[in-house]
C-alpha positions as CSV (number, residue, x, y, z in Angstrom):
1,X,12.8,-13.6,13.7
2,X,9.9,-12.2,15.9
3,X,6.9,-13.3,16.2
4,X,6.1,-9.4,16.1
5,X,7.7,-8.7,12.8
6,X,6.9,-11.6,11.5
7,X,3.6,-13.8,10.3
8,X,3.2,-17.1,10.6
9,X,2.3,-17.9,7.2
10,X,4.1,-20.4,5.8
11,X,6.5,-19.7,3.1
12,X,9.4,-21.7,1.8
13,X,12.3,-19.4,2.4
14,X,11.1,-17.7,5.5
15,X,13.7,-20.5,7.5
16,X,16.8,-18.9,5.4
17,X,19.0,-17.3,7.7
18,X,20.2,-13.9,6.9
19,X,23.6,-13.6,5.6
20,X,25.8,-11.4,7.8
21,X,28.7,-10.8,5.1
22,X,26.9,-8.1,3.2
23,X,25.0,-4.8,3.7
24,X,22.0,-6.1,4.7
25,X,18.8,-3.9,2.7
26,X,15.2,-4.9,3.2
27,X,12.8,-4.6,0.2
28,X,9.2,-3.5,1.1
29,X,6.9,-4.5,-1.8
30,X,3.0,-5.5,-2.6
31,X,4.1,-9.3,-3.3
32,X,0.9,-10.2,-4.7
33,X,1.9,-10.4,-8.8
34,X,5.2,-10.9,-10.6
35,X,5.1,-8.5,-13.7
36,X,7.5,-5.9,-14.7
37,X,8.1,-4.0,-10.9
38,X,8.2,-7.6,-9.5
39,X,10.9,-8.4,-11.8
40,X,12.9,-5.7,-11.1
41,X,12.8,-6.5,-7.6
42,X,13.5,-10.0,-8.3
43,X,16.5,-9.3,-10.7
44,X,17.9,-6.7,-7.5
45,X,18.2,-9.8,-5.1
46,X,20.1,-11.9,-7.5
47,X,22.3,-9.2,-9.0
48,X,23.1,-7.0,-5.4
49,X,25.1,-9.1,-3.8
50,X,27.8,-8.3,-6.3
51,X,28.5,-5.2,-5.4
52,X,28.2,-5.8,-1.5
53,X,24.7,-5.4,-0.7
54,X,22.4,-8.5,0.5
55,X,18.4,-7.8,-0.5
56,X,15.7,-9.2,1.7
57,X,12.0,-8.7,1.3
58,X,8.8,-8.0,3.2
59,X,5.6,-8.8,1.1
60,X,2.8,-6.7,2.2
61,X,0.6,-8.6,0.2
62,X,2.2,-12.2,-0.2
63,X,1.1,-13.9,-3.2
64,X,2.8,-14.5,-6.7
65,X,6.3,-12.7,-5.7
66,X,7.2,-15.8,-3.6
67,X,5.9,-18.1,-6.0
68,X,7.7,-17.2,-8.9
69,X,11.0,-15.0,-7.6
70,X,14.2,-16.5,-9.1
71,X,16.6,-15.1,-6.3
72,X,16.0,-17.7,-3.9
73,X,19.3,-17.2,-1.9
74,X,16.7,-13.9,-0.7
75,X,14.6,-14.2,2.9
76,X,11.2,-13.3,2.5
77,X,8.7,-12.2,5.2
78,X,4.8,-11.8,5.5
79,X,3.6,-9.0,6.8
80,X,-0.1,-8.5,5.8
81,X,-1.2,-5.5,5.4
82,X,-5.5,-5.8,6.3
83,X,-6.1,-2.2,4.0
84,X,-4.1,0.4,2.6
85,X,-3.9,2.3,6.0
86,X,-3.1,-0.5,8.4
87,X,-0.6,1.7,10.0
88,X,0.3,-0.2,12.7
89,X,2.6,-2.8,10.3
90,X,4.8,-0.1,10.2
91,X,6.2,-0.8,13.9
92,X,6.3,-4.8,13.2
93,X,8.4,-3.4,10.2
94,X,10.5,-1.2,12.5
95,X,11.4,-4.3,14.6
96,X,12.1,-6.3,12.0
97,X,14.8,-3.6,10.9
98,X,15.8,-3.4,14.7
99,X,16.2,-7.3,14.8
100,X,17.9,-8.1,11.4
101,X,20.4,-4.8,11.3
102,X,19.1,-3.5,8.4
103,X,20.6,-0.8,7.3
104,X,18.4,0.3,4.2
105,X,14.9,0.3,3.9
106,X,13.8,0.0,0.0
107,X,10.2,0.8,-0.8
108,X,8.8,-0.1,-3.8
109,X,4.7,1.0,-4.4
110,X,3.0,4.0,-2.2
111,X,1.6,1.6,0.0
112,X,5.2,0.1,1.2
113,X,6.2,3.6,0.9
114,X,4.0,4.5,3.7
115,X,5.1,1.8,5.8
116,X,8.8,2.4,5.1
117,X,8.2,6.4,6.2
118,X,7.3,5.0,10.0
119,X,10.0,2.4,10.0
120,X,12.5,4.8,9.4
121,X,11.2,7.0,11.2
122,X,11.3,4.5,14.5
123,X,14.7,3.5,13.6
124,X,16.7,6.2,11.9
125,X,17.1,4.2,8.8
126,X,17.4,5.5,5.8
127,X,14.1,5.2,3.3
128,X,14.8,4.8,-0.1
129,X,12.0,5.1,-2.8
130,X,11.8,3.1,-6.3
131,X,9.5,5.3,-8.9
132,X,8.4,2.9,-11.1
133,X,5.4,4.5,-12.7
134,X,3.4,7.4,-12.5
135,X,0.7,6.5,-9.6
136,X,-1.1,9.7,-11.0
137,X,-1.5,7.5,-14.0
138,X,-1.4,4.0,-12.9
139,X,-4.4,2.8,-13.7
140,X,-8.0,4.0,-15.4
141,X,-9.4,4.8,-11.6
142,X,-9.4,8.1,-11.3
143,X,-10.0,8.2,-7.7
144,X,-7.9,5.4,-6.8
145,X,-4.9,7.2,-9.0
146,X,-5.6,10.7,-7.0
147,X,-5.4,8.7,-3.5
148,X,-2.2,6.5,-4.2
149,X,-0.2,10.0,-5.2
150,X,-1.4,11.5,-2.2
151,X,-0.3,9.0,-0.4
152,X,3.5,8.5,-2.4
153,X,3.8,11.9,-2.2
154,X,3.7,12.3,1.5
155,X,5.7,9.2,1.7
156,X,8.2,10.1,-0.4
157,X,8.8,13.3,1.7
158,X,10.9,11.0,4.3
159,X,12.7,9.7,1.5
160,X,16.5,10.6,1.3
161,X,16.8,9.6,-2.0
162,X,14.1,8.4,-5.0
163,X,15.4,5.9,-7.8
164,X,13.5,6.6,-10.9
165,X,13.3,3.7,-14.0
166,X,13.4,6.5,-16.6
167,X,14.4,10.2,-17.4
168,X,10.4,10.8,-17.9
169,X,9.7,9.6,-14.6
170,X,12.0,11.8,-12.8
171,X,10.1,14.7,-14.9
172,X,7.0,13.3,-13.3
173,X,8.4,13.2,-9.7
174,X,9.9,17.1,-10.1
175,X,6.8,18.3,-11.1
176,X,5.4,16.4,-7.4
177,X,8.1,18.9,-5.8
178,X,10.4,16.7,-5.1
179,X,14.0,18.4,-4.9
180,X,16.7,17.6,-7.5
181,X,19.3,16.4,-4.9
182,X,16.7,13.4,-3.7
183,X,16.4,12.0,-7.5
184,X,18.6,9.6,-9.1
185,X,17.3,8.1,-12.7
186,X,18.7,4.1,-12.6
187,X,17.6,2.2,-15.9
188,X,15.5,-0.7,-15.5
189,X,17.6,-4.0,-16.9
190,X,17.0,-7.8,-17.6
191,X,19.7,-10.4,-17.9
192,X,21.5,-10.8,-21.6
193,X,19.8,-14.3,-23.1
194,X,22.7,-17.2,-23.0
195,X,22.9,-17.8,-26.3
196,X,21.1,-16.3,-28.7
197,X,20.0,-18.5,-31.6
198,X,20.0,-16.8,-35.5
199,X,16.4,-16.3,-37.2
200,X,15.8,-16.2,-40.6
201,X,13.1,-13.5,-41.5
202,X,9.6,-14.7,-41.7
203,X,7.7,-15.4,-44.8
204,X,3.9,-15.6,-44.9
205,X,2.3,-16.5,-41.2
206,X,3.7,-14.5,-38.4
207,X,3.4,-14.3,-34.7
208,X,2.8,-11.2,-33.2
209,X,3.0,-11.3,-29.3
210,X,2.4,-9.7,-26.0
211,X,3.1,-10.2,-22.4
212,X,1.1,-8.3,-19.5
213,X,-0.5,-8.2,-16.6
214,X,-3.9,-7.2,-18.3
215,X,-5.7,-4.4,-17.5
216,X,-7.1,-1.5,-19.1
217,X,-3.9,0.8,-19.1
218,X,-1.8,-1.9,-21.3
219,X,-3.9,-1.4,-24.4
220,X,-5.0,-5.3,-25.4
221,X,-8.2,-3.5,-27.2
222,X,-5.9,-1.2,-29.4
223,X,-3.6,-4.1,-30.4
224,X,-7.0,-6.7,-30.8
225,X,-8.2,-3.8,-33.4
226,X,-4.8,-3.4,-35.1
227,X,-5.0,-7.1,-35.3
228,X,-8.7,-7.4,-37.1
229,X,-7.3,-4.4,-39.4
230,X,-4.2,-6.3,-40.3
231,X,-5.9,-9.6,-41.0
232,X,-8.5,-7.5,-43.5
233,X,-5.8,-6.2,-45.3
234,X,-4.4,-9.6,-45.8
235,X,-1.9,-10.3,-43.6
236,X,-1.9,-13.8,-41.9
237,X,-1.1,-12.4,-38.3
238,X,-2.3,-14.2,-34.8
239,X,-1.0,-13.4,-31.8
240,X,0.4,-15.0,-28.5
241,X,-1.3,-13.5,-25.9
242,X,1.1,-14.3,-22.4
243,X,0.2,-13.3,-18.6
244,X,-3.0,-13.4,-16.5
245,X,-6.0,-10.8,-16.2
246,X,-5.9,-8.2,-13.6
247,X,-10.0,-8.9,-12.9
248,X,-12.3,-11.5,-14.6
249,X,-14.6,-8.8,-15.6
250,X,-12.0,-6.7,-17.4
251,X,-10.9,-10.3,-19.1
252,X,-15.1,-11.0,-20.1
253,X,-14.5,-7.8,-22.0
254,X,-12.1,-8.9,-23.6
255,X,-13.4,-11.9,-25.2
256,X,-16.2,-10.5,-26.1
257,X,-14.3,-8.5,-28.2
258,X,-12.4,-11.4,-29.5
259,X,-15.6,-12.7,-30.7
260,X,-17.0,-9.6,-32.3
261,X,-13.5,-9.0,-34.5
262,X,-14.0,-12.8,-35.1
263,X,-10.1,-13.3,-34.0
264,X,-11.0,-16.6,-31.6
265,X,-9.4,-18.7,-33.9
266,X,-5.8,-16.4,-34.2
267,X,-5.3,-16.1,-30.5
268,X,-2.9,-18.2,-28.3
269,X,-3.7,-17.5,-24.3
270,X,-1.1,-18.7,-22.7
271,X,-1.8,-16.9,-19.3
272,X,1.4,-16.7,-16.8
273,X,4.4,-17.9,-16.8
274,X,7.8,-17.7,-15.2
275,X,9.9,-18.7,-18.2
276,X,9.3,-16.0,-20.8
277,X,12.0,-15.7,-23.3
278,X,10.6,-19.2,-24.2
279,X,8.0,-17.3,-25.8
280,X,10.0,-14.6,-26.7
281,X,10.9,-17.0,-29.3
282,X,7.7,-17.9,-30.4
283,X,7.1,-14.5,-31.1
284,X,8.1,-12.6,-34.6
285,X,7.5,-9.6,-33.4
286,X,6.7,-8.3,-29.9
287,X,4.0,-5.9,-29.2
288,X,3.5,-3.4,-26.5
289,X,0.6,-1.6,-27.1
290,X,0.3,0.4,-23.6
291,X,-2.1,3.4,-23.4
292,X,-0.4,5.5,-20.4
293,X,1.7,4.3,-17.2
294,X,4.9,2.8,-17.9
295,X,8.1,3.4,-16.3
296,X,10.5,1.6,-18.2
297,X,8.6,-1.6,-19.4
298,X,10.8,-4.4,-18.6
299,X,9.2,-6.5,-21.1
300,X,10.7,-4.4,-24.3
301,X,14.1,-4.9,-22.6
302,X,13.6,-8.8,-22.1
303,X,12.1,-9.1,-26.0
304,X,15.2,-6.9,-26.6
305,X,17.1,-9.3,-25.4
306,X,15.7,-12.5,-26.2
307,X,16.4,-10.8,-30.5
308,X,12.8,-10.1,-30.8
309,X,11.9,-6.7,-32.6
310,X,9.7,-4.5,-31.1
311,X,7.0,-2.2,-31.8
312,X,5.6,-0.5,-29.2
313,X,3.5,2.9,-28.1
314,X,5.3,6.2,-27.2
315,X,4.6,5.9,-23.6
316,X,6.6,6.6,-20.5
317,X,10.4,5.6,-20.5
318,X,9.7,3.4,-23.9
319,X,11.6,5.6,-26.5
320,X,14.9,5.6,-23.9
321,X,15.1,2.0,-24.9
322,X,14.3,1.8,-28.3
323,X,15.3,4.7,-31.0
324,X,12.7,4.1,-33.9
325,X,13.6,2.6,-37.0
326,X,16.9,2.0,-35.6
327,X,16.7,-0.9,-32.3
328,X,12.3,-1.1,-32.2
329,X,9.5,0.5,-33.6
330,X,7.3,3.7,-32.4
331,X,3.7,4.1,-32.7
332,X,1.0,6.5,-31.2
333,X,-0.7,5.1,-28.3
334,X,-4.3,4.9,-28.0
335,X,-4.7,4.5,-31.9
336,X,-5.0,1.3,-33.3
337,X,-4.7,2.6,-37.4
338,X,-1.6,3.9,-36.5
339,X,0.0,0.8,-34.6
340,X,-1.2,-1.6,-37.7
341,X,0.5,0.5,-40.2
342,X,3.7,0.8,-37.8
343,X,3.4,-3.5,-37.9
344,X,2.4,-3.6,-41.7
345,X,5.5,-1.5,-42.0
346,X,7.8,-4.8,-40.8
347,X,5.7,-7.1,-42.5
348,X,6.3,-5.7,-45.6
349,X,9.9,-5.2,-45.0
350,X,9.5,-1.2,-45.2
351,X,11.4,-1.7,-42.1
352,X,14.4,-3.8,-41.7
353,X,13.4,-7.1,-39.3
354,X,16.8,-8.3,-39.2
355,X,18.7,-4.9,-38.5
356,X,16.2,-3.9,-35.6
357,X,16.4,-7.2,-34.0
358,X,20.7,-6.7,-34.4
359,X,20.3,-2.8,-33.1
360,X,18.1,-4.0,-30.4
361,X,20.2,-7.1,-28.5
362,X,23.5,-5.1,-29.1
363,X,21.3,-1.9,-27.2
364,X,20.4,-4.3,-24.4
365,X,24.0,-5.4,-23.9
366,X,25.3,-1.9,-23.5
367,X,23.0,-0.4,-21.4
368,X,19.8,-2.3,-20.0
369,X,21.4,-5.4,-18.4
370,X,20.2,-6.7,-15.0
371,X,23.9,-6.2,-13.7
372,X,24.2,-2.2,-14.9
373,X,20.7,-2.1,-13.2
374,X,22.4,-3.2,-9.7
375,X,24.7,-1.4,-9.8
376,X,23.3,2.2,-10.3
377,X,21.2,0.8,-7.3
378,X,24.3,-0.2,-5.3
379,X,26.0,3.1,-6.0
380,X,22.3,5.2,-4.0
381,X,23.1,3.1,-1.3
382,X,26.9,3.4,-1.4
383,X,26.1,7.2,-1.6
384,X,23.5,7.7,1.2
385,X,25.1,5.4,3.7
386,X,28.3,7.2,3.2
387,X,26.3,10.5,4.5
């Protein structure tokens, strides 16, 4: 590797060597969580090398990805990015294509977008782009929302093609201008659970759940509200909060809430972790209460998965995963009345526990696995390297 391209941070699989049997594509990604984009970038290295292609990443911002990624056959490299416009990374990245033979550059968030543009420009490599939100809606910053799509959409310009998680996204990139020939919707998928086991329906206490990176967009307030609402209608409800806090500030908030709704004692934190269908199973009911955002929330495909029912908000991508009342539950986003009648709806077995949770793993097999995910992936490479 060189010393160019390459920090010297250490990082336990900077010393693999790079297979030379497969297409080699480098990944250009943040690095510094491991939520739903982070999965799917994680679940690409593992799954890939199926269909021919080998994935190796370059963390702009090296922190949990390396940590907690599962495809550990896949080389990682540092290159630290010192701000959003430090420019010049974009000719260590362009080496590090040179050096390695790279023959695809994947780009993952608008900053890595920007960096892939130069690199392929310096090289002649193809840039491909992953859409996996709305960066006009990423995040309650207003300003910070109106910078990043600036910045994608010049990025995305060099792009020869655009993979979008969801039919809604791909409306969202056409209204940017972007040209139908460049887009190409590939569904966002997570591995099918080994085995499995049967659940009986619950009777009296049950466990509502949520996993996030949380922040203001994923709607913990709505779902704390929905919860106070639900327990003064007599419903014994808690919930298993799982994943970290964007900012300690944003998580004060939050417990000060808590403390006002007088829920401390019907919350389980559990904070991160890398093994989450264990709580899938702890879980009666999984709850996505997002405001605004998504792409395709990996998290509703992993509870689908894992045979626990869903309700979650009408957001971005959501309802081409679940169809309501059939394989998950719909409610409005932003209104917390509305989402505690949608969950008093499956407590009170208006809606059919057991037939959701059958609709939803049997939806999951058929057309959100990690390996379909691949290989709609594998076939934009087959299709732009053929050109």
């Amino acid at each position: 590797m060189s010393d160019t391209a390459v920090q010297s941070e250490p990082i336990q699989t900077v010393a693999f060597e790079v297979p030379t049997k497969l297409t080699q594509v480098v990944h250009v990604i943040n690095g510094e969580h491991f939520s739903g984009a982070e999965r799917v970038q994680d679940l690409l290295g593992k799954c890939l090398p199926q269909f021919g292609y080998a994935a190796n990443f370059v963390c702009v911002k090296p922190g949990k990805f390396a940590e907690a990624m599962t495809s550990r056959d896949c080389p990682i490299f540092n290159l630290p990015m010192r701000h959003r416009f430090d420019l010049w990374q974009a000719k260590k990245l362009a080496d590090l294509v040179k050096e390695n033979q790279f023959e695809v550059i994947h780009a993952h968030t608008p900053r890595t977008a920007m960096l892939g543009m130069g690199a392929a420009y310096l090289t002649g490599v193809p840039l491909v782009y992953h859409v996996h939100s709305p960066t006009s809606r990423d995040s309650t910053r207003k300003w910070q929302n109106w910078m990043n799509q600036r910045i994608e959409q010049m990025a995305i310009s060099r792009a020869v093609r655009l993979i979008c998680v969801s039919h809604s996204l791909a409306g969202h990139v056409r209204t940017l201008g972007m040209p139908e020939s460049k887009i190409s919707v590939v569904h966002n998928g997570v591995p099918q659970v080994g085995e499995v086991k049967p659940r009986d329906l619950p009777t009296g206490n049950w466990t509502l759940g949520t996993v996030a990176l949380f922040r203001p967009r994923k709607g913990l307030e709505v779902l704390l509200d929905a919860m106070a609402l639900l327990r003064s209608r007599g419903h014994l409800v808690r919930l298993r909060a799982v994943g970290p806090f964007e900012t300690p500030e944003y998580e004060a908030g939050i417990q000060a809430q808590v403390r006002r709704l007088e829920l401390e004692n019907a919350i389980d934190w559990v904070g991160f972790t890398q093994d989450v269908n264990a709580q899938f199973a702890q879980m009666d009911l999984f709850v996505l209460p997002s405001l605004f955002g998504e792409g395709l929330p990996m998290v509703v495909l992993e509870s689908m998965a894992a045979g626990t029912p869903v309700v979650a908000t009408d957001v971005e991508g959501v309802t081409e995963a679940i169809v309501n009342g059939q394989s998950g539950i719909i409610a409005k986003p932003g209104d917390a009345e509305n989402l505690a009648q949608r969950i008093e709806a499956v407590l009170t077995a208006q809606e059919d526990w057991q037939a959701i949770r059958d609709q939803a793993m049997l939806r999951h097999a058929q057309s959100f696995s990690d390996v379909s995910m691949a290989r709609g992936v594998a076939g934009v490479y087959e299709e732009i390297l053929s050109k």
